[in-house]
C-alpha positions in Angstrom: 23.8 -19.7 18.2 27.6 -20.1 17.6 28.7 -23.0 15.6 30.6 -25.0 17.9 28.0 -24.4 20.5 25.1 -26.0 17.8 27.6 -28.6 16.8 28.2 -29.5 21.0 24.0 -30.0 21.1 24.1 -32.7 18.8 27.2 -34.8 20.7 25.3 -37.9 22.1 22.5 -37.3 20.3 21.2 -39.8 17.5 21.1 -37.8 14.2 19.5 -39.2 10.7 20.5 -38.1 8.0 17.9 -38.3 4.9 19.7 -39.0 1.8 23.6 -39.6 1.3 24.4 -37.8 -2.1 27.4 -35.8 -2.6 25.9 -32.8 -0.7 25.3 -34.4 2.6 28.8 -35.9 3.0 30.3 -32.4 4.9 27.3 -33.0 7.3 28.0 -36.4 7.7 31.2 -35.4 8.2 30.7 -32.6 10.9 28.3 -35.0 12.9 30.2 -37.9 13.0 33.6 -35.7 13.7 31.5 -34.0 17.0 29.9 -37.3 18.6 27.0 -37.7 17.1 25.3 -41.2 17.0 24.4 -41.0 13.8 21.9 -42.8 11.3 22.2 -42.7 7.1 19.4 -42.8 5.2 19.2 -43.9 1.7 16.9 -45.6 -0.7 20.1 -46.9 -2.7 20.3 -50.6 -1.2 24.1 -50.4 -1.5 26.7 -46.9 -1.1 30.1 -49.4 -1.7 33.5 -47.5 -0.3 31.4 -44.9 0.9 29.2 -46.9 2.9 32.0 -49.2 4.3 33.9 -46.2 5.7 30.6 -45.0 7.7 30.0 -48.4 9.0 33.9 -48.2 10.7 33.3 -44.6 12.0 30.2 -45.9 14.2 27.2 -45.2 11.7 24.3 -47.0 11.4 23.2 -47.4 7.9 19.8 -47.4 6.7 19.2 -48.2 3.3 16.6 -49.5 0.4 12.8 -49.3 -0.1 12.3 -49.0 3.6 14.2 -46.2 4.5 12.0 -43.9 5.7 10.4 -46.4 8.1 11.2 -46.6 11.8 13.2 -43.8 11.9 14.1 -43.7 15.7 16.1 -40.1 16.4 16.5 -37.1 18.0 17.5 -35.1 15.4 16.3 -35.6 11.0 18.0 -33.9 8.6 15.9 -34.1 5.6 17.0 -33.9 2.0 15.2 -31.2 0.5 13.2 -33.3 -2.6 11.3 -35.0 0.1 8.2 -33.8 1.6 8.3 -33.0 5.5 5.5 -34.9 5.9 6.0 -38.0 4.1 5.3 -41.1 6.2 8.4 -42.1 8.1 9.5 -38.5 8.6 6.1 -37.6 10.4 6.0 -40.5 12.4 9.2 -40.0 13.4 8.4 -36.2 14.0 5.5 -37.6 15.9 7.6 -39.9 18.3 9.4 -36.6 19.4 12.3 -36.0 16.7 13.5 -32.8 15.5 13.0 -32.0 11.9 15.5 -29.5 10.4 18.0 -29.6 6.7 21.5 -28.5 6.4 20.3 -25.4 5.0 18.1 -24.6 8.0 21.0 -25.5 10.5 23.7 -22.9 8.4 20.8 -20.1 9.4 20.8 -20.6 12.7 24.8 -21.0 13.1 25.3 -18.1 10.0 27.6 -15.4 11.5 27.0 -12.8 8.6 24.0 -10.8 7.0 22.3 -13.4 4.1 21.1 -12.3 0.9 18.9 -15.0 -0.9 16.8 -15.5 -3.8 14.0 -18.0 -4.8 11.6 -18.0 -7.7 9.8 -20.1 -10.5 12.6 -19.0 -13.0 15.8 -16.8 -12.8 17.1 -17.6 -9.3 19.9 -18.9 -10.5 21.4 -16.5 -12.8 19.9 -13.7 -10.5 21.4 -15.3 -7.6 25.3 -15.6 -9.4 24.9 -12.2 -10.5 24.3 -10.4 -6.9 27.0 -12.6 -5.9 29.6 -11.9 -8.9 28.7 -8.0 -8.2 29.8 -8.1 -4.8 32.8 -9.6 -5.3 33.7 -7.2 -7.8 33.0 -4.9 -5.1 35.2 -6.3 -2.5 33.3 -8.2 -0.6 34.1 -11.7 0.8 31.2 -13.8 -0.7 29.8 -17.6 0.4 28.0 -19.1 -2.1 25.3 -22.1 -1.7 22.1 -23.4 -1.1 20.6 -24.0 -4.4 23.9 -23.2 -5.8 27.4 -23.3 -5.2 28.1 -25.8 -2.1 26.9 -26.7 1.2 27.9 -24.1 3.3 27.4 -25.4 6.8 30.2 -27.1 7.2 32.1 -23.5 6.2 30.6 -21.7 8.7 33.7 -21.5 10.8 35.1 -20.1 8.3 32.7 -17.2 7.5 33.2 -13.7 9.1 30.4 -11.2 10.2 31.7 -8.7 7.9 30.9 -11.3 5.4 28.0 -12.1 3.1 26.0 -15.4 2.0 24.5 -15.3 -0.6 21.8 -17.9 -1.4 20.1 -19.8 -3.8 16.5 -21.3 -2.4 14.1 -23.5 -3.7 10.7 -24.5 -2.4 11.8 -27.6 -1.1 14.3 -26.0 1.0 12.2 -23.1 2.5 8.8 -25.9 3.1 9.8 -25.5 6.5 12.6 -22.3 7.2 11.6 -20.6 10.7 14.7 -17.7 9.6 14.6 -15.4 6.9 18.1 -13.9 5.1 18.2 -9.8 5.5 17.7 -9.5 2.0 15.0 -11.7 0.5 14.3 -11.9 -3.5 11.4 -13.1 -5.1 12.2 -12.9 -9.2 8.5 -14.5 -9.5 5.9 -17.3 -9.4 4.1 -19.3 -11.6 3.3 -22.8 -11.4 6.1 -25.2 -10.5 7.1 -28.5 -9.2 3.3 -29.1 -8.4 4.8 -33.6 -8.4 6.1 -33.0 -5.3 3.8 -30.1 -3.8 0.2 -30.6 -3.3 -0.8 -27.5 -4.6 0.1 -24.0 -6.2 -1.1 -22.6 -3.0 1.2 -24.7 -0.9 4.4 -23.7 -3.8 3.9 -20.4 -3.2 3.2 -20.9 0.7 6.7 -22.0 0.8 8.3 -19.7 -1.2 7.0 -17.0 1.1 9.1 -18.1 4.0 12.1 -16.5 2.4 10.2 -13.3 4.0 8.0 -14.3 6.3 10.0 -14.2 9.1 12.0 -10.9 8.4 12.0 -8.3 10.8 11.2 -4.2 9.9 15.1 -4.0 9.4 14.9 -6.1 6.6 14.9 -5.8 2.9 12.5 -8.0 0.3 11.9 -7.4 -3.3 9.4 -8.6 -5.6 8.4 -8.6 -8.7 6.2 -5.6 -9.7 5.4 -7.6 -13.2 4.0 -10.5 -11.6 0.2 -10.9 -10.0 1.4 -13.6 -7.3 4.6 -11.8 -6.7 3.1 -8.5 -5.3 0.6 -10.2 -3.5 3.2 -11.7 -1.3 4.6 -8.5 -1.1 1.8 -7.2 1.1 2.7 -9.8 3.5 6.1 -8.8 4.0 7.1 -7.2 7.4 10.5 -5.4 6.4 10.8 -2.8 3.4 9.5 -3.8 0.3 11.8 -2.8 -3.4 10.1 -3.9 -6.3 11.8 -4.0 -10.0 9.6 -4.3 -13.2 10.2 -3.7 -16.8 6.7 -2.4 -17.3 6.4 0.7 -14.7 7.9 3.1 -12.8 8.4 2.1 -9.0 8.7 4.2 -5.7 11.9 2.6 -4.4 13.6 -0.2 -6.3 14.5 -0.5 -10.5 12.6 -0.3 -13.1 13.0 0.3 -16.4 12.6 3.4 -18.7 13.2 2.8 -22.3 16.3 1.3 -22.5 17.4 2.9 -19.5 17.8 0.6 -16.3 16.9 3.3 -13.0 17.2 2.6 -9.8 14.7 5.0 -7.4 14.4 5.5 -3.8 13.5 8.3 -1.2 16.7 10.0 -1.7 16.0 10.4 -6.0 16.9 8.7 -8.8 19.9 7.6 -11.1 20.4 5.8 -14.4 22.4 2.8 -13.3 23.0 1.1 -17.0 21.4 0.7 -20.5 19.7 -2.7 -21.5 22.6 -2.3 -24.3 25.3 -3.2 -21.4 23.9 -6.6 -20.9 25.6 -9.2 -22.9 22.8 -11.7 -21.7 20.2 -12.9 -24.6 16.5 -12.2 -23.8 14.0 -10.0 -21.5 14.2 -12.3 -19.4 17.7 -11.0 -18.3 16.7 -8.0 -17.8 14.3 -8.9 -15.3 17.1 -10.6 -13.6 20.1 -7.8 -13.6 16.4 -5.5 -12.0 16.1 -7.8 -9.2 19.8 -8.3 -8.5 20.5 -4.4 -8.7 17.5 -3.7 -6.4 19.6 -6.1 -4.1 22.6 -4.4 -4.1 21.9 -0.8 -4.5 24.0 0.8 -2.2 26.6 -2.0 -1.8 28.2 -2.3 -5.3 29.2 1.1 -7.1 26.9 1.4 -10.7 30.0 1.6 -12.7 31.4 -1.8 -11.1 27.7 -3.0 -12.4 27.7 -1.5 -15.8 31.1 -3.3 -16.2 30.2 -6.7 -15.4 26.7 -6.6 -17.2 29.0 -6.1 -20.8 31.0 -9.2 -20.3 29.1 -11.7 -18.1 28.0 -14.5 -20.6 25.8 -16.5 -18.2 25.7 -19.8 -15.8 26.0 -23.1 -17.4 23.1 -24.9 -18.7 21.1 -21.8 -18.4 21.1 -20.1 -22.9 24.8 -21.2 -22.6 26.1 -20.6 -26.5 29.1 -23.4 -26.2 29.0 -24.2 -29.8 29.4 -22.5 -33.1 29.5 -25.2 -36.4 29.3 -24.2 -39.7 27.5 -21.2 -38.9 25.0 -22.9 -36.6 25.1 -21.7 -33.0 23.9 -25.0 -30.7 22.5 -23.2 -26.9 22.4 -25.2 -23.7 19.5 -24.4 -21.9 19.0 -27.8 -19.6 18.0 -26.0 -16.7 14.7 -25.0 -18.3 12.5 -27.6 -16.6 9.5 -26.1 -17.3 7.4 -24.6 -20.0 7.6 -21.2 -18.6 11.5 -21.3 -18.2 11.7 -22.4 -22.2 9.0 -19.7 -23.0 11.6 -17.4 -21.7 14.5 -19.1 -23.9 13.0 -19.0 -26.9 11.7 -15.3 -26.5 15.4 -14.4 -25.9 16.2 -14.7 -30.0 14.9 -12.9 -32.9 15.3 -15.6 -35.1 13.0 -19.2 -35.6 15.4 -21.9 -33.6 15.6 -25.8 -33.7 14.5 -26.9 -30.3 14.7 -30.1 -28.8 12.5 -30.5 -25.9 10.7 -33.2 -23.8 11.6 -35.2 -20.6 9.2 -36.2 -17.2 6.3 -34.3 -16.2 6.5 -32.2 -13.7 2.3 -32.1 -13.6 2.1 -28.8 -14.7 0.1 -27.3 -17.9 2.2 -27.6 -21.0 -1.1 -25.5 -23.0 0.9 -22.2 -22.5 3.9 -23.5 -24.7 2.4 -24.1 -27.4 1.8 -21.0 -29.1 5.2 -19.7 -28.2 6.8 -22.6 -29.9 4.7 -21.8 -32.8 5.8 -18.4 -33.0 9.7 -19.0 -32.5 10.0 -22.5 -34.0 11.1 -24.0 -36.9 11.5 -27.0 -36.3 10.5 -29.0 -32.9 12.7 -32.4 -32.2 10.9 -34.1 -29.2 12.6 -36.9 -26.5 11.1 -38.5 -24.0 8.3 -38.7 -21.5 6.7 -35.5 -22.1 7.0 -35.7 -25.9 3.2 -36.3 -26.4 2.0 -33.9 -24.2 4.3 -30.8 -25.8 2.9 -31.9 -29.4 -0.2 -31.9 -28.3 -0.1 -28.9 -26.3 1.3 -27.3 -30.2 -1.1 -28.8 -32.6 -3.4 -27.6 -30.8 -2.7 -24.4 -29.8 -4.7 -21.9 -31.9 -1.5 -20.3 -34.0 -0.6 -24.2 -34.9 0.2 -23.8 -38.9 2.0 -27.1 -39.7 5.4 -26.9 -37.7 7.1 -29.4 -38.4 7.8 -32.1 -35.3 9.7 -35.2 -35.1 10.0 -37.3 -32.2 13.3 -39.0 -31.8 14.5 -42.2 -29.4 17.2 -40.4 -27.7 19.8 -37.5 -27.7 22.0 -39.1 -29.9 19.4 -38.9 -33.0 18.0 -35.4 -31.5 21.6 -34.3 -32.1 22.1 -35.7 -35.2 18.9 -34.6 -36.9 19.6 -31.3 -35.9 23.0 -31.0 -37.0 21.5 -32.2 -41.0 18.7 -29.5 -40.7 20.6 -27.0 -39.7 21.4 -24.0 -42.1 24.6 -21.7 -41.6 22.8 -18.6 -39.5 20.5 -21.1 -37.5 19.8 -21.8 -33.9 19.9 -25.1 -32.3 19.0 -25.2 -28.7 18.7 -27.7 -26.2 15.4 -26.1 -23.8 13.4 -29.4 -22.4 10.5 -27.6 -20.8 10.8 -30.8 -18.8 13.1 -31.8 -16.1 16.0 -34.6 -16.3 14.4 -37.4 -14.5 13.1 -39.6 -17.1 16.9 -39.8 -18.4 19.7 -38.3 -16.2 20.3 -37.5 -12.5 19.7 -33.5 -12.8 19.6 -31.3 -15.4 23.1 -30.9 -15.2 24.1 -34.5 -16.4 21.7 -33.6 -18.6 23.1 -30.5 -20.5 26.2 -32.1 -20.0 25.6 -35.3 -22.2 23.9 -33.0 -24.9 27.1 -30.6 -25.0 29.6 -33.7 -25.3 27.3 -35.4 -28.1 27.4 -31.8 -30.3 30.8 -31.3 -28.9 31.8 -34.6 -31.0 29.6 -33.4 -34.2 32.7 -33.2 -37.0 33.8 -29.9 -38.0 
């Protein structure tokens, strides 16, 4: 369906809109711009400006507690941190409304080929790097989804010759009817299971990034991982796997420190592990999945290249800090225990790591003997403090690490900075996500960078 023409559906129509944060505004925009009657839903009880401005462009606001009750439209847009089935949505649903997300809307309107990524850790960095690669090839990218910005409001900008490349998370894909041409999984393990009812149901929805693919299609999983690889023998179109610990028949794998890349056709040495400037194996895994994504449409030279001076996203290992000797790492994004399991494997050395924030309801046991092993010194904040000590005194390598809990990032920072040694490693990895403190894991890594940021010379 052509833009316009979905856009021209929706005129008359009343249209809610499930949450008002800063990436809804282009949809509210687009809607109320093309006649929509539309309804804004928010649990804030009061949006100031913002909300004044809707109010004189014809919008019905719906706001507090009660915002998901009595929903009466034709059309929902729902925010993706909230469950499809949550009362007032599948009441609503019930009563005859449509159920669909900005996301779900730019892949029916989408005039170009998608390339998308989702996964319990990586998906991010994996995701900038296929997009970063085919820009240095040329292409004319559109970043967003998980990343980057809402896109659907872009679309009349996008050409076929184009690419999208997207970031997905479970949320988004709960209920995705389209799948992008090129589907990656980087892998699975246990996530987000506050908000989903299950692993089973996690995973359920992380398979919709393939499930509806056709035999023209592309989707590659991760050969290292047990969940992974059995979605792949649900997928319809060609399956590429990348692993570090075997050879593959078509996709990249590695070979000692060579990075190869094998299909049908043969196959080549694309790189060395040597060209990636990115800390930890963990990388590698990623620049596997993102090459299997763009063999054939980004030269290996133009790849080698950009491996030896890409020095990672923000708040994902970001060194933004070197004091008297110490390097301090930002690594907010590492909202679980397997994400700062990967972290701290990325460095030879015993680091300082702060840690701690709200449960996601997921095991913290697997942490603790990884902390054990690449820990010096453990400073703990906030909800989940208890749970991570525990989860390390009483993991069976537990020799007397010291750990000190601490009020708040202030006095995390601070203690740090007066243990700290020249040649140490300080790093922010929470194993936890933000919202016990902060909005998102960004405001997050942001407050912790300004507080070091401030630390004397």
């Amino acid at each position: 369906m052509k833009f316009e023409e979905y856009l021209e559906g929706l005129r008359g129509k009343s249209v809610a809109v499930i949450g008002l944060g800063v990436s809804n505004r282009p949809l509210m925009e687009l809607l109320l711009s093309h006649g929509a009657h539309v309804i804004a839903c928010d649990k804030k009880t009061e949006l100031g400006e913002y909300g004044e401005s809707l109010k004189q462009r014809g919008c019905t606001l719906k706001l507090g507690e009660d915002y998901l009750t009595g929903i009466h439209a034709d059309v929902i847009f729902r925010t993706p941190g909230l469950r499809p089935d949550a009362p007032g949505i599948a009441q609503a649903v019930a009563e005859g409304a449509v159920l669909t997300s900005e996301m779900e809307a730019f892949f029916d309107v989408c005039p170009c080929e998608e390339i998308a990524v989702t996964g319990s850790d990586g998906k991010t960095t994996t995701t900038t790097i296929i997009a970063r690669l085919l820009e240095a090839a040329g292409r004319t990218v559109h970043l967003g989804g998980n990343i980057g910005h809402p896109l659907l409001s872009e679309t009349p900008t996008i050409a076929p010759e184009d690419l999208a490349v997207l970031e997905l998370s479970s949320f988004q894909l709960m209920t995705m009817t389209k799948s992008p041409h090129i589907a990656v999984i980087t892998n699975l393990s246990p996530n987000h299971l506050d908000v989903h009812k299950d692993y089973a149901e996690y995973i359920a929805a992380k398979e919709n990034i393939f499930t509806h693919q056709t035999a023209r299609d592309i989707a590659i999983f991760n050969a290292d991982n047990a969940d992974t690889m059995a979605c792949a023998a649900k997928a319809k179109g060609r399956v590429r796997l990348f692993s570090r610990q075997r050879e593959v028949a078509d996709g990249v794998f590695l070979r000692g420190e060579d990075i190869v890349a094998r299909n049908e056709d043969g196959e080549r040495v694309v790189m060395s592990v040597s060209d990636i400037r990115l800390p930890g194996v963990h990388n590698v895994e990623n620049y596997l999945a993102a090459i299997a994504a763009v063999d054939g449409l980004v030269p290996d030279g133009m790849i080698r290249d950009f491996a030896r001076s890409f020095g990672g996203v923000e708040h994902r290992i970001e060194l933004f800090r070197t004091r008297r000797g110490v390097k301090w790492y930002n690594d907010s994004i590492a909202s679980s225990p397997s994400r700062t399991i990967a972290g701290l494997k990325s460095f030879p050395e015993k680091v300082i790591l702060i840690a701690g924030g709200k449960d996601k309801g997921i095991s913290y046991a697997p942490l603790g003997s990884v902390v054990n092993e690449h820990v010096k010194l453990l400073i703990l904040c906030g909800a989940t403090a208890g749970v991570i000590r525990q989860a390390v005194e009483g993991a069976e390598n537990y020799d007397g690490l010291e750990i000190v809990d601490v009020a708040d990032y202030p006095a995390a920072v601070n203690l740090a900075a007066s243990r700290a040694k020249a040649g140490d490693v300080v790093i922010l990895s929470p194993a936890s996500t933000s919202f016990d403190r902060f909005a998102n894991f960004m405001e997050r890594g942001e407050t912790f960078k300004t507080l070091v940021n401030a630390l004397p010379e």
